[in-house]
MDTraj code that builds the backbone (N, CA, C; nanometers):
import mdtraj as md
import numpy as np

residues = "UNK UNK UNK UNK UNK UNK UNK UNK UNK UNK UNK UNK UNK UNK UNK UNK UNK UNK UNK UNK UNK UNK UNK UNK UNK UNK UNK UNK UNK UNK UNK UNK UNK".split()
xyz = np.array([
    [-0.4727, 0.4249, 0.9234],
    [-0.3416, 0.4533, 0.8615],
    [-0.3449, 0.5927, 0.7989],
    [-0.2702, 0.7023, 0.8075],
    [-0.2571, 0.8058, 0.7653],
    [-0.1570, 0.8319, 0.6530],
    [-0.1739, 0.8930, 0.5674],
    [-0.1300, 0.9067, 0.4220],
    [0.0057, 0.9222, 0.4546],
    [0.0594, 1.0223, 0.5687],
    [0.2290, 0.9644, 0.4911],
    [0.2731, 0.8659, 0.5379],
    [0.2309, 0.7411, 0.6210],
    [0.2408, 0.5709, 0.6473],
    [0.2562, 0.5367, 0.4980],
    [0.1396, 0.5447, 0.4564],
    [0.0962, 0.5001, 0.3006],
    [0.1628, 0.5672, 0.2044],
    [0.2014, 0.6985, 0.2176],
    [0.3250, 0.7183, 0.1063],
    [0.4430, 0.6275, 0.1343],
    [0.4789, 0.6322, 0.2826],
    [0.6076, 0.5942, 0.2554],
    [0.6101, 0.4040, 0.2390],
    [0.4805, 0.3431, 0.2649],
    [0.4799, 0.2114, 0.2179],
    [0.4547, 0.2140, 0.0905],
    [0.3861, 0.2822, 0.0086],
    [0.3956, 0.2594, -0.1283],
    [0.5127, 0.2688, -0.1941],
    [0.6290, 0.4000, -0.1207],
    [0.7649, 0.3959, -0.1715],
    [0.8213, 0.2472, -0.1348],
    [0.8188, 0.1802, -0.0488],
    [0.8898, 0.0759, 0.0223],
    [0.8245, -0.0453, -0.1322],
    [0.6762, -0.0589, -0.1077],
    [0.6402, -0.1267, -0.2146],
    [0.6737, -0.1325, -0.3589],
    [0.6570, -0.0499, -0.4181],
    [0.7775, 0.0333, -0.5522],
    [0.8554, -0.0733, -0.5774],
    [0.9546, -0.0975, -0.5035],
    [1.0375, -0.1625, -0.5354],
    [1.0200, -0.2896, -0.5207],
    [0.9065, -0.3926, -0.4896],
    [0.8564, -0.5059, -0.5183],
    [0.7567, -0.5315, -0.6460],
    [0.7218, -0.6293, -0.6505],
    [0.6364, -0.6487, -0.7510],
    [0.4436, -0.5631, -0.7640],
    [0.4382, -0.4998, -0.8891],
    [0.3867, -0.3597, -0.8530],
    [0.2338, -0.4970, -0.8424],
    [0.2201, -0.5902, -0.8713],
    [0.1144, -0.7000, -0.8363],
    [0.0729, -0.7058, -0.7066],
    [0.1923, -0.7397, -0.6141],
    [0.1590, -0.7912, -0.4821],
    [0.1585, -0.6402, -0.4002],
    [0.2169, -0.5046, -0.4563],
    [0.1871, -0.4184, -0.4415],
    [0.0195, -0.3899, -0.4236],
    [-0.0022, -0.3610, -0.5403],
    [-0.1654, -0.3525, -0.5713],
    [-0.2791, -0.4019, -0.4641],
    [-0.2227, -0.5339, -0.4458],
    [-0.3158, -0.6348, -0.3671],
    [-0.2834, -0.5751, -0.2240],
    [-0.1582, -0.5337, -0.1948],
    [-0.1656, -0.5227, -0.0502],
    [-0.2361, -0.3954, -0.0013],
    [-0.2506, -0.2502, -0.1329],
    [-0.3397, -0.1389, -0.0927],
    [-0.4835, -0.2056, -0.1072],
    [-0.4834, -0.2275, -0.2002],
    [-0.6463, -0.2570, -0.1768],
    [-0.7115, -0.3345, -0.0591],
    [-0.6405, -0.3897, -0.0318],
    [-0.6739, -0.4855, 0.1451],
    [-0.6576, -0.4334, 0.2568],
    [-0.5423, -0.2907, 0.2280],
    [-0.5716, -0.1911, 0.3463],
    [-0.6684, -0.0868, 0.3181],
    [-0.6749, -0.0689, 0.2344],
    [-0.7887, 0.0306, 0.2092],
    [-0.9319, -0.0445, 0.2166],
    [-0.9665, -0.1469, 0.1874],
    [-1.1051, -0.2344, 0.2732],
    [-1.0961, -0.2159, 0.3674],
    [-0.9944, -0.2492, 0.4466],
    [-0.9994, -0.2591, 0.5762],
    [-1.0352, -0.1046, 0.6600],
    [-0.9847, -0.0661, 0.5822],
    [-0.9890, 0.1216, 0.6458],
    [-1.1156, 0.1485, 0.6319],
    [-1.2312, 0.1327, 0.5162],
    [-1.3349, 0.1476, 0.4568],
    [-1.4330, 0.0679, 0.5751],
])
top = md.Topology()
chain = top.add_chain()
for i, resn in enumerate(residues, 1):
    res = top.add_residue(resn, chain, resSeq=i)
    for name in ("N", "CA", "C"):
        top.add_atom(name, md.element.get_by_symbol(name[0]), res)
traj = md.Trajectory(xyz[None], top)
């Protein structure tokens, strides 16, 4: 995944709960890792 994917899902995320936010970078970023 390349950073402006991930900017523009973190904008998309923003506007959900910044919780289930959180959880969903960190599980792509394992996964990337």
């Amino acid at each position: 995944m390349d950073i402006f994917q991930l900017n523009e899902l973190t904008d998309d995320m923003m506007n959900l709960c910044d919780d289930e936010f959180y959880n969903f970078l960190e599980n792509t970023l394992n996964k990337d890792l």
